[in-house]
PDB file of N, CA, C and O in Angstrom:
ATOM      1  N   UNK A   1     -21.466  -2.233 -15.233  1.00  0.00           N
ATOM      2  CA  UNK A   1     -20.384  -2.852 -15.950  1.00  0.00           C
ATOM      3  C   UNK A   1     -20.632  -4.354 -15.995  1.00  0.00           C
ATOM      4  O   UNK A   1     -21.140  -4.940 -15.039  1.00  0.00           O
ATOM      5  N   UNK A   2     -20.205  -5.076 -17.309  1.00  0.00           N
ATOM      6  CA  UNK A   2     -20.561  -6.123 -17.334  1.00  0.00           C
ATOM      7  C   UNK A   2     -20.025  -7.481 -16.241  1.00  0.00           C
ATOM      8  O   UNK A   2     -19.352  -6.870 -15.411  1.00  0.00           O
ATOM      9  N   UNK A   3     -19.999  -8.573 -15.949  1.00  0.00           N
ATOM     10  CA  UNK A   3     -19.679  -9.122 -14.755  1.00  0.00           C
ATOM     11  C   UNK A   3     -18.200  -9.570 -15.593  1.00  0.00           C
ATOM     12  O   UNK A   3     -17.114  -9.184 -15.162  1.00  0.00           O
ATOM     13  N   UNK A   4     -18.316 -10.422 -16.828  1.00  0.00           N
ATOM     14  CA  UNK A   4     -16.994 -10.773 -17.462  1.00  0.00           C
ATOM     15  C   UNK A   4     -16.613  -9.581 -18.190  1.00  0.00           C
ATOM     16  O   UNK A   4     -17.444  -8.673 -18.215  1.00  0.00           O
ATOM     17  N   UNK A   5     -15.621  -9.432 -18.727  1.00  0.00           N
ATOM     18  CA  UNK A   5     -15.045  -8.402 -19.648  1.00  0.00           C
ATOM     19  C   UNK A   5     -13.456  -8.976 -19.924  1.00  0.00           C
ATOM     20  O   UNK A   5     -12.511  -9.231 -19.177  1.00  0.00           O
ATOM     21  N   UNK A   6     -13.692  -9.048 -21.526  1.00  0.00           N
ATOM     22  CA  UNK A   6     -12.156  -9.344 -22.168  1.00  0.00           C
ATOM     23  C   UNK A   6     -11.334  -8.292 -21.894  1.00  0.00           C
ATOM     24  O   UNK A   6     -11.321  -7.075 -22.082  1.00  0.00           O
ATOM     25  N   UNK A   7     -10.595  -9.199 -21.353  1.00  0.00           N
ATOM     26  CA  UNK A   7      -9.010  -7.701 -20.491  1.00  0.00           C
ATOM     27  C   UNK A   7      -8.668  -6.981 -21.946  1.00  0.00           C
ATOM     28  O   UNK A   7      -8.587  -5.755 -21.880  1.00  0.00           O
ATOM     29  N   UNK A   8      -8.459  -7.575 -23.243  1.00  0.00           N
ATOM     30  CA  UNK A   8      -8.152  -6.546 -24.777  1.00  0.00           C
ATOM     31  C   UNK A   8      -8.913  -5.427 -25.052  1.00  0.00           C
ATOM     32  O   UNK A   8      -8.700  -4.593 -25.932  1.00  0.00           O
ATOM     33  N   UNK A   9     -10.330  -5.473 -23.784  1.00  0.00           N
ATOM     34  CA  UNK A   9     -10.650  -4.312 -24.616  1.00  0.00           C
ATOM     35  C   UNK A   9     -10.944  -2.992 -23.422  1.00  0.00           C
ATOM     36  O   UNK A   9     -10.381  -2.764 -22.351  1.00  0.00           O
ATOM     37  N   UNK A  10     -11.621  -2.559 -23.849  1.00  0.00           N
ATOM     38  CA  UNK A  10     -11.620  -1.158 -22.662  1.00  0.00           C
ATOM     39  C   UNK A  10     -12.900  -1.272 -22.102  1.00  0.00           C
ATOM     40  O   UNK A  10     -13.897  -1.703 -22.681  1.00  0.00           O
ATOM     41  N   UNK A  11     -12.811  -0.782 -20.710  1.00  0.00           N
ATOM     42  CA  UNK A  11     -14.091  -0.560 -20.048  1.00  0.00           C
ATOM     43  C   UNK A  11     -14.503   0.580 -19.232  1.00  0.00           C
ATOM     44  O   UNK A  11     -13.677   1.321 -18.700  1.00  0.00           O
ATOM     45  N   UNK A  12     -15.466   0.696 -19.151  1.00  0.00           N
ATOM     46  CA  UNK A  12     -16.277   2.075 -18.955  1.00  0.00           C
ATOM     47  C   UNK A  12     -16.678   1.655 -17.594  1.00  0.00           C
ATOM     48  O   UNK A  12     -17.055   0.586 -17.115  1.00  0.00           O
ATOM     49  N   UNK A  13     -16.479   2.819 -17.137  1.00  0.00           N
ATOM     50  CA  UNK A  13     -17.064   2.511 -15.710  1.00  0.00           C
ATOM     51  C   UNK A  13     -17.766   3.855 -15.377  1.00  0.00           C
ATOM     52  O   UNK A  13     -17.369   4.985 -15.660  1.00  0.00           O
ATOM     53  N   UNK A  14     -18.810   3.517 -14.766  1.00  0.00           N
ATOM     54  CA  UNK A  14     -20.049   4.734 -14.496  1.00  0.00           C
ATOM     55  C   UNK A  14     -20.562   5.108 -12.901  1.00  0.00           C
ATOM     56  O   UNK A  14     -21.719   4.972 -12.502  1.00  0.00           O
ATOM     57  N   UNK A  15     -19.803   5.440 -12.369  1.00  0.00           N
ATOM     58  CA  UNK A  15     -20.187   6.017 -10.980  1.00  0.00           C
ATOM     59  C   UNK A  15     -21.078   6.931 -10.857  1.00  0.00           C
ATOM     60  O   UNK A  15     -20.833   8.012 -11.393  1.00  0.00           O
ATOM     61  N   UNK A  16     -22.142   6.790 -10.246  1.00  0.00           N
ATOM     62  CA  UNK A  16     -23.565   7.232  -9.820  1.00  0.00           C
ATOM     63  C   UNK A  16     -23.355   7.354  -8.212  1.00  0.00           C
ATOM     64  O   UNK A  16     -22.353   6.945  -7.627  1.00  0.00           O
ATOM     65  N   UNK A  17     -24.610   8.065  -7.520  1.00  0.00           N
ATOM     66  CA  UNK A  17     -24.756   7.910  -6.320  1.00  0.00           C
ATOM     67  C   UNK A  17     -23.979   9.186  -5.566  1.00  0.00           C
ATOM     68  O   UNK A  17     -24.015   9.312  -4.342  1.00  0.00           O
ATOM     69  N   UNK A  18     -23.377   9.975  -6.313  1.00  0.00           N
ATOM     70  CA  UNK A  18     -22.773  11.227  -5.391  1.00  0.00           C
ATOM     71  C   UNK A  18     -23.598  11.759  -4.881  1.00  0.00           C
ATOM     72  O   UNK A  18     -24.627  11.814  -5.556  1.00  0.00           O
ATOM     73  N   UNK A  19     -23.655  12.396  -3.554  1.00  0.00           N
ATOM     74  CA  UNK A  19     -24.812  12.458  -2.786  1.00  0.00           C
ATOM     75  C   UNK A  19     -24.690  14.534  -3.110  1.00  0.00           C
ATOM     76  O   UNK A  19     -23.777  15.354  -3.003  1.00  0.00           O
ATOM     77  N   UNK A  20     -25.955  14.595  -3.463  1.00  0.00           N
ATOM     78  CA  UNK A  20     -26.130  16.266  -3.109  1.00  0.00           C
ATOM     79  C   UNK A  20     -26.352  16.852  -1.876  1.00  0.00           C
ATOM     80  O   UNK A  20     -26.851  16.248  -0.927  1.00  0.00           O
ATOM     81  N   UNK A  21     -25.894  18.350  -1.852  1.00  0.00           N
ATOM     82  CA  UNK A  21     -26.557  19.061  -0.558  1.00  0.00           C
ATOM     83  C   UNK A  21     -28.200  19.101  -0.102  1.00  0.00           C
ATOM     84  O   UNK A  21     -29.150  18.513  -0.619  1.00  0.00           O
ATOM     85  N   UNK A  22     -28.167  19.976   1.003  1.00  0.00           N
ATOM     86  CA  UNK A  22     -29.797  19.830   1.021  1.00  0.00           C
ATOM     87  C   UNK A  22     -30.620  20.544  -0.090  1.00  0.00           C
ATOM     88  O   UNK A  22     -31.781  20.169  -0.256  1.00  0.00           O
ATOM     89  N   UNK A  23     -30.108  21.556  -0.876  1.00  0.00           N
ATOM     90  CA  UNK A  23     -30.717  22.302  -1.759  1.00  0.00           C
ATOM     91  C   UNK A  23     -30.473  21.548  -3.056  1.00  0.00           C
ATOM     92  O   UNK A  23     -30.903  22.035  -4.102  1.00  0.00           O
ATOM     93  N   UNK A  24     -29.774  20.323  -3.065  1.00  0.00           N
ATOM     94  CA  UNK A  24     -30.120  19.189  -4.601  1.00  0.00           C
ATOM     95  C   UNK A  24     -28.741  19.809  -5.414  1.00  0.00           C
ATOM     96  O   UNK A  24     -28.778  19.991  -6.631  1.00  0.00           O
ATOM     97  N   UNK A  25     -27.886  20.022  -4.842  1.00  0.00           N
ATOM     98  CA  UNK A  25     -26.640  20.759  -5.313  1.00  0.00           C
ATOM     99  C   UNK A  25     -25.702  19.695  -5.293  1.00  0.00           C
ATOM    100  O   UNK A  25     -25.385  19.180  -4.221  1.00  0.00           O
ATOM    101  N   UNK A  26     -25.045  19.171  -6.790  1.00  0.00           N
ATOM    102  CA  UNK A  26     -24.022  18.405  -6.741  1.00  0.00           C
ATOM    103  C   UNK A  26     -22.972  18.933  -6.506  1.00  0.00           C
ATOM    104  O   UNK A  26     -22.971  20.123  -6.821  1.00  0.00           O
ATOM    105  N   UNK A  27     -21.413  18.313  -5.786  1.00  0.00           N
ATOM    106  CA  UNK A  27     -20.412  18.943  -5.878  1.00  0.00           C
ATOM    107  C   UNK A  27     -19.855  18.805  -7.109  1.00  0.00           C
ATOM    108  O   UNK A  27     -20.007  17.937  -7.968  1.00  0.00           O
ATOM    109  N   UNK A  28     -18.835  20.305  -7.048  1.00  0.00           N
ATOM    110  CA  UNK A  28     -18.226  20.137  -8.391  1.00  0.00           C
ATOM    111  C   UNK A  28     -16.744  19.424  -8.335  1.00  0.00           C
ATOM    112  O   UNK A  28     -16.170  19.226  -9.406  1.00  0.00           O
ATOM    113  N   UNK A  29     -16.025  18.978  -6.917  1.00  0.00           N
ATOM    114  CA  UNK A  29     -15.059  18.614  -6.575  1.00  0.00           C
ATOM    115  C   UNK A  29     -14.895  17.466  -7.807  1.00  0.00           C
ATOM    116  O   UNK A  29     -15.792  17.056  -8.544  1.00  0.00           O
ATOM    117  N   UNK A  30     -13.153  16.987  -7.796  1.00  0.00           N
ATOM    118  CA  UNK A  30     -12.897  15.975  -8.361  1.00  0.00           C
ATOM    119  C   UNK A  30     -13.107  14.723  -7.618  1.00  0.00           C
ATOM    120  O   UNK A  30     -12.983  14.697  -6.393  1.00  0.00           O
ATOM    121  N   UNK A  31     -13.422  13.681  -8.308  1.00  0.00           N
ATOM    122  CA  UNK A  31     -14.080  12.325  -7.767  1.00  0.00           C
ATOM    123  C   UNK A  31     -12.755  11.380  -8.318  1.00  0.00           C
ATOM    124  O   UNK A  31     -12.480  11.285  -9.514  1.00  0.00           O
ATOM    125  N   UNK A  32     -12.125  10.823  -7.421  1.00  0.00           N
ATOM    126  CA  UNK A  32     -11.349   9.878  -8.238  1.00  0.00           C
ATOM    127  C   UNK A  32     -11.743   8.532  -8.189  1.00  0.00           C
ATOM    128  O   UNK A  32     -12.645   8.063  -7.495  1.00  0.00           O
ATOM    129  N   UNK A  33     -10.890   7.850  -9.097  1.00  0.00           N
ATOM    130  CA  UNK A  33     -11.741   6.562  -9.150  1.00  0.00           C
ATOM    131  C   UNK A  33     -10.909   5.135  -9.068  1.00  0.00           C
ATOM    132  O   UNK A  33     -10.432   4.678 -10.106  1.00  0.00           O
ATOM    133  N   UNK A  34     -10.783   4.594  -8.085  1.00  0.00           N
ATOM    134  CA  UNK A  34      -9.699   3.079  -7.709  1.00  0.00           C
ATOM    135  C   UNK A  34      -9.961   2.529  -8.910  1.00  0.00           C
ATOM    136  O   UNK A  34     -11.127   2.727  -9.250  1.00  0.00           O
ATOM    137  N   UNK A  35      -9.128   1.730  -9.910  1.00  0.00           N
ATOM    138  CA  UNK A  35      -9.547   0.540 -10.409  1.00  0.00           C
ATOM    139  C   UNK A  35      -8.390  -0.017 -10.447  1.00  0.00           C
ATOM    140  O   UNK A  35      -7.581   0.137 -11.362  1.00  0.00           O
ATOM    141  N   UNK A  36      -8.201  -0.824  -9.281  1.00  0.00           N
ATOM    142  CA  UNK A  36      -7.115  -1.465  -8.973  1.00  0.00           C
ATOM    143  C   UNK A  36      -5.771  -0.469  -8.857  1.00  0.00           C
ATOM    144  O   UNK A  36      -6.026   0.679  -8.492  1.00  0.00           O
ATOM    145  N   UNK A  37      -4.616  -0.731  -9.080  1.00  0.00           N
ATOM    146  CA  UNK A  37      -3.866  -0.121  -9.144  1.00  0.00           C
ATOM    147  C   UNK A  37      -3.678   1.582  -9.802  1.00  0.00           C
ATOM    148  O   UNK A  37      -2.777   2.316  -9.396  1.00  0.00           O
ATOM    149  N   UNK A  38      -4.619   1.987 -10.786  1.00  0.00           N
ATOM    150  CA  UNK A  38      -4.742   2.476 -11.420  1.00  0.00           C
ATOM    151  C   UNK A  38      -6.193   3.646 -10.873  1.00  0.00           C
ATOM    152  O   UNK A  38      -7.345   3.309 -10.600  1.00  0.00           O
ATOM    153  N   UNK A  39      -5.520   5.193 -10.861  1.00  0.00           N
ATOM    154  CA  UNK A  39      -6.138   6.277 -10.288  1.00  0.00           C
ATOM    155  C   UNK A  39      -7.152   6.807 -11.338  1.00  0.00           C
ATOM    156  O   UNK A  39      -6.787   6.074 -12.257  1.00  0.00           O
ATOM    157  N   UNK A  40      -7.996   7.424 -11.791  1.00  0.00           N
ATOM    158  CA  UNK A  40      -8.171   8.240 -12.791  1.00  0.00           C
ATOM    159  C   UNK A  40      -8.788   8.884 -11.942  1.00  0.00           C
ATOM    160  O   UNK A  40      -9.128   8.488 -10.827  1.00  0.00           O
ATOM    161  N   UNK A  41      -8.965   9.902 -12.414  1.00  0.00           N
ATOM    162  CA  UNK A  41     -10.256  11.380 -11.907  1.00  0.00           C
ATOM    163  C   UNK A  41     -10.897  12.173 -13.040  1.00  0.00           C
ATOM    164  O   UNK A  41     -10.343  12.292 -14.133  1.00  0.00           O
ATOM    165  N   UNK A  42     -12.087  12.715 -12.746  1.00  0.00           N
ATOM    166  CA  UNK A  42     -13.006  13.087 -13.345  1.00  0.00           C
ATOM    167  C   UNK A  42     -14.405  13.965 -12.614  1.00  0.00           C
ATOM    168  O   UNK A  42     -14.901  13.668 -11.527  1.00  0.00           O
ATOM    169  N   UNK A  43     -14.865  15.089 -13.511  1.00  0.00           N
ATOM    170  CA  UNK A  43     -15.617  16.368 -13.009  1.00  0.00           C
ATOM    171  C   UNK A  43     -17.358  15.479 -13.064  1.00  0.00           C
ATOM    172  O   UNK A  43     -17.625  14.940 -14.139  1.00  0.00           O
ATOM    173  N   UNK A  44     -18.231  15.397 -12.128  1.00  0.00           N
ATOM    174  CA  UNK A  44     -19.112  14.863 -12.125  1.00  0.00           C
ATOM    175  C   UNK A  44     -20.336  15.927 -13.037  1.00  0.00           C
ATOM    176  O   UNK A  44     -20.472  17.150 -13.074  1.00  0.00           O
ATOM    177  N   UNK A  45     -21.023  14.886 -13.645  1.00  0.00           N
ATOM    178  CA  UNK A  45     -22.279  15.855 -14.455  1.00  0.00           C
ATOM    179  C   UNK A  45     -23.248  16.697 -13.547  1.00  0.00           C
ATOM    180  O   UNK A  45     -23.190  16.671 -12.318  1.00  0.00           O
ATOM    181  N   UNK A  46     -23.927  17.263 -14.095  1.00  0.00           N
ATOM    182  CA  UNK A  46     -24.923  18.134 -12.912  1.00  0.00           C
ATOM    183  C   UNK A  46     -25.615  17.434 -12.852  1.00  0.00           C
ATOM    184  O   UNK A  46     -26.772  17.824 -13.014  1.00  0.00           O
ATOM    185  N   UNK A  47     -25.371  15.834 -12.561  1.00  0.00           N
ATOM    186  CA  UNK A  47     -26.430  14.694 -12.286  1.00  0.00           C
ATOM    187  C   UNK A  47     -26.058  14.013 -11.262  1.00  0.00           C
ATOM    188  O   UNK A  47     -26.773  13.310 -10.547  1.00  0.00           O
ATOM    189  N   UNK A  48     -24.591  14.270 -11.147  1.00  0.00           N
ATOM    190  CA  UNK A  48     -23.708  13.352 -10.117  1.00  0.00           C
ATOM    191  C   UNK A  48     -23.492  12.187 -10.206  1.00  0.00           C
ATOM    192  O   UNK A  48     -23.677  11.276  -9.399  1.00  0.00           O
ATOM    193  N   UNK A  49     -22.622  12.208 -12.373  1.00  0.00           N
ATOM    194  CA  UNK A  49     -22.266  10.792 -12.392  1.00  0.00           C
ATOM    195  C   UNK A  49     -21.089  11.190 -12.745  1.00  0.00           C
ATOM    196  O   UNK A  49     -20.677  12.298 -12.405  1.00  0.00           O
ATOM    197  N   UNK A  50     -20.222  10.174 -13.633  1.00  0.00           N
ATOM    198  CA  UNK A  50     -18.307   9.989 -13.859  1.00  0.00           C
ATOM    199  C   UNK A  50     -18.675   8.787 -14.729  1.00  0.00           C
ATOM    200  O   UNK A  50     -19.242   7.771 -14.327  1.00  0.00           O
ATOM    201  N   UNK A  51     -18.333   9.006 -15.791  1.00  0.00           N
ATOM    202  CA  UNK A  51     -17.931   8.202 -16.667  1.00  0.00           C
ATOM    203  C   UNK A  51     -16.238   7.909 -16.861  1.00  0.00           C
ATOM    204  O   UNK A  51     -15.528   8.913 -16.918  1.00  0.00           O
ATOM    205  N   UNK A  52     -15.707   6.818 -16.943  1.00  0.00           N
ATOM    206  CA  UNK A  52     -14.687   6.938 -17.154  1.00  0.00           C
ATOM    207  C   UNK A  52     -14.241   5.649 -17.800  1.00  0.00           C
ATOM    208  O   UNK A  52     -14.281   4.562 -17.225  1.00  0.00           O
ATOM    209  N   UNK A  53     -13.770   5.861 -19.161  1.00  0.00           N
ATOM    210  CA  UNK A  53     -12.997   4.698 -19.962  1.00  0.00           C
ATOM    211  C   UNK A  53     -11.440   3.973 -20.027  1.00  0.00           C
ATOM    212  O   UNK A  53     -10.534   4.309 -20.789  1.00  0.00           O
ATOM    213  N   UNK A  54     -11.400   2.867 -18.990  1.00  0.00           N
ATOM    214  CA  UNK A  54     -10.399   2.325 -18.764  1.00  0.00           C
ATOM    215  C   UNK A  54     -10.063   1.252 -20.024  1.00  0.00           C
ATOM    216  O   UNK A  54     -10.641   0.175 -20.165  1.00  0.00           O
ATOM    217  N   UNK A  55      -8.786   1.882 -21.093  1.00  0.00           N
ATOM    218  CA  UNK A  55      -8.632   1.109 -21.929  1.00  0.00           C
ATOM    219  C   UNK A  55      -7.386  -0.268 -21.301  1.00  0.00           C
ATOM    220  O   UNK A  55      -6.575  -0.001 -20.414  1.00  0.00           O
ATOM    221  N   UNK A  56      -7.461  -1.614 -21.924  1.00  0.00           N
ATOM    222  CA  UNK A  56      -6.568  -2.651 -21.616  1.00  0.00           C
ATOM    223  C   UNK A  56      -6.352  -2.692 -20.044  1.00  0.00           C
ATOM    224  O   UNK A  56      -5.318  -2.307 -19.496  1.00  0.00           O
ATOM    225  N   UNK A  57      -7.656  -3.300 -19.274  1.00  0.00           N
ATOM    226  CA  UNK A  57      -7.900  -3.358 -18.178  1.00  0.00           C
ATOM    227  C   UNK A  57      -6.846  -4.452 -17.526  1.00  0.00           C
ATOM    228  O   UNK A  57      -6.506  -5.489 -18.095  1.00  0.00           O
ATOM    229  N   UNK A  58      -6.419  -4.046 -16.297  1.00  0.00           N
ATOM    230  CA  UNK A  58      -5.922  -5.407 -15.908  1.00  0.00           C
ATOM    231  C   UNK A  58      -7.008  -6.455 -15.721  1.00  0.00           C
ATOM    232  O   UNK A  58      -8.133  -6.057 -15.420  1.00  0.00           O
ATOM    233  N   UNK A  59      -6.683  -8.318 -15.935  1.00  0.00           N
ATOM    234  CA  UNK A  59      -7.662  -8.846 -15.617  1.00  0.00           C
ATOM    235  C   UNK A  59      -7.269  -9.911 -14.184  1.00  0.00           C
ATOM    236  O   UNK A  59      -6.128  -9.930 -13.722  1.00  0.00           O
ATOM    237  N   UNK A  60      -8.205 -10.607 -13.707  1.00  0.00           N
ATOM    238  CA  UNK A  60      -8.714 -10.821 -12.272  1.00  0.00           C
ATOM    239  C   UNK A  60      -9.802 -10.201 -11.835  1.00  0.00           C
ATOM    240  O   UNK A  60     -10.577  -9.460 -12.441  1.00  0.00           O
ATOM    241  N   UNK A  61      -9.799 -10.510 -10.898  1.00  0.00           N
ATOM    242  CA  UNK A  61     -10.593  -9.706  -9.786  1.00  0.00           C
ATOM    243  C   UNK A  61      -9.936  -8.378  -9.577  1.00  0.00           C
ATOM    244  O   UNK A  61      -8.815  -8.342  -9.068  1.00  0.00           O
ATOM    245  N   UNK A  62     -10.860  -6.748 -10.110  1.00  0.00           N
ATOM    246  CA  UNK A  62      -9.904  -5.746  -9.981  1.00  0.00           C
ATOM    247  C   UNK A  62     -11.009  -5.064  -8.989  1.00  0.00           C
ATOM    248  O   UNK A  62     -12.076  -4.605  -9.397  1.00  0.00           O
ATOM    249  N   UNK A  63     -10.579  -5.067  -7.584  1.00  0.00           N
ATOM    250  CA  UNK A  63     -11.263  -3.903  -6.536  1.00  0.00           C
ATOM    251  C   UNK A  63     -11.159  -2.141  -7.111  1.00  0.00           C
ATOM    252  O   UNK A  63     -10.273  -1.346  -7.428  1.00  0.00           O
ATOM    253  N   UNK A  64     -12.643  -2.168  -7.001  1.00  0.00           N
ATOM    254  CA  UNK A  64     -13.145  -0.448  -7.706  1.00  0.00           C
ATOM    255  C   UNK A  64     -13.901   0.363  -6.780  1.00  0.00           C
ATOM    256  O   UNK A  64     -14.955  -0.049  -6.297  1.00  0.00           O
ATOM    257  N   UNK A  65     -13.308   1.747  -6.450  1.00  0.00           N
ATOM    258  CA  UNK A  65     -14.230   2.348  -5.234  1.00  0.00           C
ATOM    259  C   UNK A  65     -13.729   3.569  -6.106  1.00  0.00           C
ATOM    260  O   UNK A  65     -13.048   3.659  -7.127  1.00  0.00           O
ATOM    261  N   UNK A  66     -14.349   4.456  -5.280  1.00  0.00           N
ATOM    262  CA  UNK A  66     -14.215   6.377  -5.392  1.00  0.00           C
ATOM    263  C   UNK A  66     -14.500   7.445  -4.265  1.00  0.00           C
ATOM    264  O   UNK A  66     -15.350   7.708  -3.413  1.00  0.00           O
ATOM    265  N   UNK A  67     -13.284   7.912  -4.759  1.00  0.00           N
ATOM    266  CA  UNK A  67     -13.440   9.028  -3.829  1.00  0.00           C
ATOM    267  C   UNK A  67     -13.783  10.263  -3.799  1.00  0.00           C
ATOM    268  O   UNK A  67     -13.768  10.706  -4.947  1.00  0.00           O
ATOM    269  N   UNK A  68     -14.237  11.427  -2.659  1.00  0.00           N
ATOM    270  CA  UNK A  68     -14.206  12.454  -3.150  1.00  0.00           C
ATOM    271  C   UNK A  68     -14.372  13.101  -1.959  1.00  0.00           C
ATOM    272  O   UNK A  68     -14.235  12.552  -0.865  1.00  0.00           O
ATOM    273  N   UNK A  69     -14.820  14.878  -2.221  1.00  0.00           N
ATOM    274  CA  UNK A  69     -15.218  15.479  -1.289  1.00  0.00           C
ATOM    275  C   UNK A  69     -15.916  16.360  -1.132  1.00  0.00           C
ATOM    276  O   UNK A  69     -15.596  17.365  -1.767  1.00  0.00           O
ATOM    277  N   UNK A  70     -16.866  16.437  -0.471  1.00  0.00           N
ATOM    278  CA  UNK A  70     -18.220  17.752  -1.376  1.00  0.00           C
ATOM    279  C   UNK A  70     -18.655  18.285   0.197  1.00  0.00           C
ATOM    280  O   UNK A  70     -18.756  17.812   1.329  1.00  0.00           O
ATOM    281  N   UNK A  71     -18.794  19.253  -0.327  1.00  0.00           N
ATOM    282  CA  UNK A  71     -19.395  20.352   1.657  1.00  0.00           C
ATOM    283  C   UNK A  71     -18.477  19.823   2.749  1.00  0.00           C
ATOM    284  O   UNK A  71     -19.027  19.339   3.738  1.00  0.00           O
ATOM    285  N   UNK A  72     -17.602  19.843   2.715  1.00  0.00           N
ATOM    286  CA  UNK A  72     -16.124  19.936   3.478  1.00  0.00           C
ATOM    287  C   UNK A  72     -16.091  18.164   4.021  1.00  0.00           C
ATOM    288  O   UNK A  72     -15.165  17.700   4.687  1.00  0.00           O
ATOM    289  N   UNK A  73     -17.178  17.450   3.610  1.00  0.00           N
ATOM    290  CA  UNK A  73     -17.215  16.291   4.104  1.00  0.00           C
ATOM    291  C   UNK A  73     -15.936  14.966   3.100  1.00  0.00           C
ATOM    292  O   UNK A  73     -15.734  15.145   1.899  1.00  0.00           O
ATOM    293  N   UNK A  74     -15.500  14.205   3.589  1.00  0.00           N
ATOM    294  CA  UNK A  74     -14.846  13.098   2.609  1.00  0.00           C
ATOM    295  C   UNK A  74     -15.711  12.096   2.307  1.00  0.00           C
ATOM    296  O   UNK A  74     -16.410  11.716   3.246  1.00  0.00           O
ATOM    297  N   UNK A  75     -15.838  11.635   1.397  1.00  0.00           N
ATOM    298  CA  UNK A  75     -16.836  10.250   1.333  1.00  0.00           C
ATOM    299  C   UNK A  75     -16.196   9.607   0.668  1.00  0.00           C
ATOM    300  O   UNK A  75     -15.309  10.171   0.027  1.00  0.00           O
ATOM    301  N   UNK A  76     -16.417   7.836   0.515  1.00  0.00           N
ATOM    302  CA  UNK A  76     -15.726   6.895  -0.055  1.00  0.00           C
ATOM    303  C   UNK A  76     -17.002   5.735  -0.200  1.00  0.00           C
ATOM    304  O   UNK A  76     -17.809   5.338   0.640  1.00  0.00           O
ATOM    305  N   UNK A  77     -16.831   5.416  -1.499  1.00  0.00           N
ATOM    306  CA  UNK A  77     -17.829   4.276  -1.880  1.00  0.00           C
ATOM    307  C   UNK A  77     -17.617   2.797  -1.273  1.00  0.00           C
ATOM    308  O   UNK A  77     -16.534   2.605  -0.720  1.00  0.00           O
ATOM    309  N   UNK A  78     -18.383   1.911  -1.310  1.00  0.00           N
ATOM    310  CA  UNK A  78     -17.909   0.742  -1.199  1.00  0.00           C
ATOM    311  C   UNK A  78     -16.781   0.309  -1.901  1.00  0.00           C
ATOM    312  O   UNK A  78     -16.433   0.986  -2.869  1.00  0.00           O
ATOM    313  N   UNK A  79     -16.220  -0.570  -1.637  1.00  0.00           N
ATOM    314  CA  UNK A  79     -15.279  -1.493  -2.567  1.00  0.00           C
ATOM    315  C   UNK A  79     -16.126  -2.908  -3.376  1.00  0.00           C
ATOM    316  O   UNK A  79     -16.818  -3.780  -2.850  1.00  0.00           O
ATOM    317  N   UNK A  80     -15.711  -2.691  -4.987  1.00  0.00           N
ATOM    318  CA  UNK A  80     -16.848  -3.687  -5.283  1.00  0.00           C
ATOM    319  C   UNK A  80     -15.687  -4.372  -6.130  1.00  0.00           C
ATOM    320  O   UNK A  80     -15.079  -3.537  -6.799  1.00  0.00           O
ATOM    321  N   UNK A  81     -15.337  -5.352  -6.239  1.00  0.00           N
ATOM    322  CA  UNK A  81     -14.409  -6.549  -7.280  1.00  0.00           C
ATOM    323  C   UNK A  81     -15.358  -6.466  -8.424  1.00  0.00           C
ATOM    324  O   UNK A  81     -16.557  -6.681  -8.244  1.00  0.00           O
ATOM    325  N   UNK A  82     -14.792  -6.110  -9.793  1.00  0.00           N
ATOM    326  CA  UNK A  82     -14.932  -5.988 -10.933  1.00  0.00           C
ATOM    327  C   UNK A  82     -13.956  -7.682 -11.387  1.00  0.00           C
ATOM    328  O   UNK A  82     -12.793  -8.009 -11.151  1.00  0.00           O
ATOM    329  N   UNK A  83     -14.884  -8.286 -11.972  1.00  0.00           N
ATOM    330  CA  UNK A  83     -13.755  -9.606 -12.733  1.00  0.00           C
ATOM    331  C   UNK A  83     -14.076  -9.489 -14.127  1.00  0.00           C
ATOM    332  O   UNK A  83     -15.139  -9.488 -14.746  1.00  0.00           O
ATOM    333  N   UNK A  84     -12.252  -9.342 -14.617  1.00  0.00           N
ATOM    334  CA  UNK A  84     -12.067  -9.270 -15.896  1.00  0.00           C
ATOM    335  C   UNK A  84     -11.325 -10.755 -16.350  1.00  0.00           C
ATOM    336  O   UNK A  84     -10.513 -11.493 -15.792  1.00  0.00           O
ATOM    337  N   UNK A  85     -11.924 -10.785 -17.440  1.00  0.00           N
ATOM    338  CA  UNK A  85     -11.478 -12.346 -17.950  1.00  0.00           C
ATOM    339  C   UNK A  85     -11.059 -12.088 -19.259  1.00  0.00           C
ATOM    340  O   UNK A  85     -10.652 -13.007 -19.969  1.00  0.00           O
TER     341      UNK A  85
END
């Protein structure tokens, strides 16, 4: 995602990095996704990504992480500040 982004328009955000089992098996669990105040969720590709289009973003500094849960484990991404201008 780009570092600035005009709060008028929408942004896409692309979560990568879901970790597979030992046999290269993504989960099919729902992944949700922080962007700031604002929840969305979404079914990961058989690649183990999430696309997701946040239209009329809040702007600032908006903290973005995700969650999920795959082979009974919970995992949670970093927290990364997205700044929208």
């Amino acid at each position: 995602m780009p570092a600035d982004t005009p709060a008028s328009s929408s942004v896409v955000l692309r979560l990568t990095g879901i970790m597979a089992n030992a046999e290269g098996f993504y989960p099919v669990t729902t992944v949700s996704v922080h962007f700031g105040s604002l929840i969305e969720t979404c079914h990961p590709s058989p690649f183990g990504e999430c696309l997701i289009a946040v239209h009329y973003p809040p702007s600032g500094d908006v903290p973005t992480f995700a969650t999920y849960t795959g082979y009974g484990r919970s995992y949670r991404s970093p927290v990364r500040d997205v700044q929208i201008s």
